[in-house]
C-alpha positions in Angstrom: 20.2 93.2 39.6 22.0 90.8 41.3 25.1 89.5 40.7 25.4 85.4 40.0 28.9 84.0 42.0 32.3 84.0 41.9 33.6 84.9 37.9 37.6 84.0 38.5 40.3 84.4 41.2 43.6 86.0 39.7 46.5 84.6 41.5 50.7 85.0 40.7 53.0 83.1 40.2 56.9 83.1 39.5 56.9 80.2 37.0 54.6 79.6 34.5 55.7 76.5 33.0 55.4 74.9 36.1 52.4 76.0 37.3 51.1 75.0 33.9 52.2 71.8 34.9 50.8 71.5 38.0 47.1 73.0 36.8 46.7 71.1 33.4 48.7 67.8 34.8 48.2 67.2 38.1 44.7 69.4 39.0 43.6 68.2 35.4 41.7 71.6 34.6 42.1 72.8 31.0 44.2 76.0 30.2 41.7 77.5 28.0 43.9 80.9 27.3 47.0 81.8 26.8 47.6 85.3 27.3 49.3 88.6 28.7 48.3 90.4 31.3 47.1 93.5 29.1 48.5 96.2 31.7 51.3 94.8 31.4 52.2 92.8 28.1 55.5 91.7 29.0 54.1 88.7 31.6 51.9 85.8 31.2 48.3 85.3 31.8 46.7 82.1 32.0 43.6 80.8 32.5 42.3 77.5 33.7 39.2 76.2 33.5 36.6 73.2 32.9 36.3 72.2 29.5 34.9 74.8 27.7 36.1 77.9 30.1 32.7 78.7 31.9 32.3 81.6 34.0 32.5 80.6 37.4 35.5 78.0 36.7 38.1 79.7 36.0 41.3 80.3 38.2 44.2 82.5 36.8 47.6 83.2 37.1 50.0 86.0 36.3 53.7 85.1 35.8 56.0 87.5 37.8 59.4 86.1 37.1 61.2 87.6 40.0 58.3 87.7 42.5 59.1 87.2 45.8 57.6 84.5 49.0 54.0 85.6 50.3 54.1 86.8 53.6 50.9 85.5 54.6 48.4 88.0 56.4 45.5 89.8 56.8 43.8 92.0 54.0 44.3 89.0 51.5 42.2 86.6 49.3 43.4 84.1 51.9 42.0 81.0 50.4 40.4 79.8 47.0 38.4 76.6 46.7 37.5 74.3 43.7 34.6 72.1 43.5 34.7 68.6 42.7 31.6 66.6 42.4 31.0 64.4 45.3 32.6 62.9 48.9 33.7 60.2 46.4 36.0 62.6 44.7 38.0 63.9 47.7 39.2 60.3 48.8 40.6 60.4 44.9 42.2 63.8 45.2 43.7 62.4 48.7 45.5 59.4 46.9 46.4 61.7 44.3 47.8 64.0 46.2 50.3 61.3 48.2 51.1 60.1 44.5 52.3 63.7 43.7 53.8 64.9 46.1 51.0 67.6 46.7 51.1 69.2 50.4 47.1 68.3 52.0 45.4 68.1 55.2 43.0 65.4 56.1 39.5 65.4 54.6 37.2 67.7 57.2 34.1 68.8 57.3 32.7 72.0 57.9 29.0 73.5 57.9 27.9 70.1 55.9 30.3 69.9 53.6 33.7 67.8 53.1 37.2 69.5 51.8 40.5 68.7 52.0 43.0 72.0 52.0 46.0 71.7 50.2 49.0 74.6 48.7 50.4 74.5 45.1 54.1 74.4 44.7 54.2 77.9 45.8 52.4 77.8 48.6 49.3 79.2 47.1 46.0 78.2 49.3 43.9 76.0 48.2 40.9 74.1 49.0 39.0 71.3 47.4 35.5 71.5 48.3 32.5 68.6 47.5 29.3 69.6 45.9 28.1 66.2 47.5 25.1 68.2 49.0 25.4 71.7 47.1 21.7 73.4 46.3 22.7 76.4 44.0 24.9 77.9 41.4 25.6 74.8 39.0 28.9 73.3 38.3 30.7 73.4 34.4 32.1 70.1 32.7 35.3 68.8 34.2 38.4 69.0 31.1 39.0 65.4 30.2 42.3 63.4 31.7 43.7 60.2 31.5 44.4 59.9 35.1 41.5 61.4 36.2 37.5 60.2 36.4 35.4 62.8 34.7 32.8 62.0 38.0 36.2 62.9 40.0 37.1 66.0 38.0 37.2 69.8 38.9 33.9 71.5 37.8 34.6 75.1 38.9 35.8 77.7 41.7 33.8 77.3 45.1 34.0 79.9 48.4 36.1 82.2 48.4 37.9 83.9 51.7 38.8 87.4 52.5 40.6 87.9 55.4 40.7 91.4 56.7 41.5 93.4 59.4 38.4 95.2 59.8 35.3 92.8 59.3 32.6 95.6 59.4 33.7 97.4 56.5 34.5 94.6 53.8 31.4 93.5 55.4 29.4 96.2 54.5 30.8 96.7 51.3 30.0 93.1 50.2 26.0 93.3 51.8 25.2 96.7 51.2 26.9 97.5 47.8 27.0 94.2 46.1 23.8 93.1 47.7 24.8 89.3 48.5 23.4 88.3 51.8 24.8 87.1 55.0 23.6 83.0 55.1 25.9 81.7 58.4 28.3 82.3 61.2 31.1 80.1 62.6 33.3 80.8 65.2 36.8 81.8 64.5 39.6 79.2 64.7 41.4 81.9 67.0 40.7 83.1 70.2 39.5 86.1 70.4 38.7 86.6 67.2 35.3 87.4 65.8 33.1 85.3 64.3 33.4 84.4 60.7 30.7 85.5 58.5 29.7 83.6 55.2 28.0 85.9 52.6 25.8 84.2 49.6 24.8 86.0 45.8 22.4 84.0 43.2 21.3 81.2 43.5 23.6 80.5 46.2 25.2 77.3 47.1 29.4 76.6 46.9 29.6 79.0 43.5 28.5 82.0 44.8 29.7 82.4 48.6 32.3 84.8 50.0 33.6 84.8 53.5 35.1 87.3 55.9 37.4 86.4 58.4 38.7 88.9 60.6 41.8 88.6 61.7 43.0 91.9 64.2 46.4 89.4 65.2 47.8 89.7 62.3 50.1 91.9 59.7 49.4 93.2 56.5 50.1 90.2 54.3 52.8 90.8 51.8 52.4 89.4 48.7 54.1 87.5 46.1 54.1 83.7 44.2 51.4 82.2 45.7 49.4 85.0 46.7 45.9 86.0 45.0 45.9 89.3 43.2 42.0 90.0 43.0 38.7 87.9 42.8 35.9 88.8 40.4 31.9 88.1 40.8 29.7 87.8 38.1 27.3 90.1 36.4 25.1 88.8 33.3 26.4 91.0 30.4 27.2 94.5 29.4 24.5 96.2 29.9 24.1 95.0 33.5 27.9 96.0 34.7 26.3 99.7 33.5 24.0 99.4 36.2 26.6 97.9 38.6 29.1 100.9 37.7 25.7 103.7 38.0 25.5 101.5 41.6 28.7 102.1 42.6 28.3 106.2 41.2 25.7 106.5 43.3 26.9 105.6 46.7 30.4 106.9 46.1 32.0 103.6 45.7 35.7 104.6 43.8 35.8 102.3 40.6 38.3 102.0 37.4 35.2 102.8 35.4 34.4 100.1 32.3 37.0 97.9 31.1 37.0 95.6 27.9 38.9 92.7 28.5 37.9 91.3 25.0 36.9 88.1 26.7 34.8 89.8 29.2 34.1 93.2 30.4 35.3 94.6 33.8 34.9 97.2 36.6 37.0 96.9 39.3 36.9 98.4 43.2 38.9 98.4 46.2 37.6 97.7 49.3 38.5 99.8 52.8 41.0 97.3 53.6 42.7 97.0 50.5 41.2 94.2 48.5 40.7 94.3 44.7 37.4 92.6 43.2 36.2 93.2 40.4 32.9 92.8 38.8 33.3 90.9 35.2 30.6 90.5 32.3 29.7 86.3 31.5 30.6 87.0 28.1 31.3 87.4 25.3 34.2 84.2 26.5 37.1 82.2 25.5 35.8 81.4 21.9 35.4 84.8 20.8 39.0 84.3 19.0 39.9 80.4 18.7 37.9 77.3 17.8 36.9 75.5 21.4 39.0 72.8 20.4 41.9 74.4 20.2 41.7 77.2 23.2 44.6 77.7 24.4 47.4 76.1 22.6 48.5 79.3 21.1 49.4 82.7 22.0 46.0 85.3 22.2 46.2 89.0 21.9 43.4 91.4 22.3 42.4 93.3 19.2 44.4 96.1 20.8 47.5 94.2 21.4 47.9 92.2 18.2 49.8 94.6 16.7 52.7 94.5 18.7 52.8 90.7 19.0 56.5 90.4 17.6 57.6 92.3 20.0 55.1 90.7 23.2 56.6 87.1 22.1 60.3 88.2 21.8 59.6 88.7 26.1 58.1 85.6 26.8 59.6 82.4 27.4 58.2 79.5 25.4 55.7 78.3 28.0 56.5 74.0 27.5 55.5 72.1 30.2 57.3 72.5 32.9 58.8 69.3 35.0 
């Protein structure tokens, strides 16, 4: 039993037509579902992904309307990468970047492999990250653009960091509990801080790493558009999340129990400093209620929630493009 990489990251946002925009148009990566956020019907959830919405690629966004400016902190999913295929691609991204307007640093390198760090419109904290050299969890199949070389394209989520104000304990959580396994060190960017630890799942490689930064200078963060709301690993199917969840029973790990999600099935936990993750099934996917060619273009309800879909789309704003 052993879980594979990172599922999603769930993220928020205030505008959903624009971050369509900005995801589909300018990052190129396909929305594969349009949804709600089933705990709370009323908002948006979208899903983007490579082409045909793999597990492992895709990044998510609910729409809070009136949230407010992240505070940026500790206890946070401070940073979410994606993977692009090669060096090659991140001198394209660069250029793109200038050409969009797109807030980047310089290309860097860091334990063998190039990124260039870079914020969406509303500030959330990105990475690009190059599979130039990755051994490990593979990539999915970029979403076809006309601006943007399918060699060049986005082929799924990479490393993933929590920063916390008490290293030990999401540490321990994340090694003893989830069993992934600590594969480096680095020394903190801050003095006096401890170092940061780099913990691997699977096969390994840029799909399956999580790392833990702690940060003891820092607030609370206080979230809002541009923050990430949880981050999800992946287990094989059904019937290994029952194993996760009799896991979790057994060393007293609080959990919300099973969760269909229709698209996949979910457990989710809270770690001692605050974090949500959540465990989530491969399958059954994105297809389970809309041809693969058309994922995405229209509204999708769960079973459970197609019954009041008058009322959900009377709440929602046409979602369009944004500028």
């Amino acid at each position: 039993m052993e879980l594979k990489g990172i599922h999603h990251v769930s993220a928020i946002t205030a505008h959903a037509a624009d971050n369509c925009y900005f995801y589909t148009e300018v990052m190129g990566m396909r929305l594969v579902k349009k949804t709600v956020n089933q705990d709370a019907p009323s908002m948006y959830h979208l899903f983007y992904a490579d082409e045909a919405g793999n597990p492992g690629t895709e990044l998510t966004f609910f729409e809070i309307p009136r949230a407010g400016a992240t505070h940026a902190g500790t206890n946070s999913i401070s940073l979410t990468s994606l993977r692009v295929p090669s060096d090659g691609a991140l001198q394209f991204w660069s250029e793109r970047f200038k050409k969009y307007g797109v807030k980047h640093e310089a290309i860097s390198e860091r334990r063998g492999r190039k990124s260039i760090r870079f914020t969406d419109p509303e500030g959330q904290r990105l990475m690009l990250v190059s599979d130039e050299t990755n051994v490990g969890v593979e990539g999915g199949v970029p979403q076809v653009h006309d601006e943007i070389p399918k060699e060049f394209g986005i082929v799924g989520l990479g490393p993933v960091t929590l920063t916390v104000a008490n290293g030990v304990w999401t540490g321990d959580l994340i090694e003893k509990v989830l069993r992934f396994k600590p594969v480096a060190t680095y020394p903190s960017a801050i003095d006096g801080q401890r170092d940061v630890v780099v913990y691997s799942t699977g096969e390994g490689g840029t799909g399956a790493e999580l790392i833990i930064e702690e940060r003891t200078d820092l607030p609370a963060e206080r979230p809002g558009r541009g923050s990430v709301h949880h981050v999800a690993l992946r287990a094989a199917d059904k019937e290994e999340l029952s194993q996760w969840i009799a896991r979790l029973n057994e060393m007293n790990v609080p959990h919300s129990g099973f969760i269909d999600r229709f698209y996949f099935g979910s457990v989710y936990i809270k770690d001692p400093n605050g974090l949500t993750i959540e465990l989530a099934t491969d399958g059954p996917g994105f297809d389970t209620d809309e041809p693969f060619e058309t994922m995405g273009e229209s509204l999708a309800l769960p079973p459970f929630l197609e019954p009041r879909r008058k009322e959900i789309e009377r709440k929602l704003k046409p979602l369009g493009i944004g500028r």
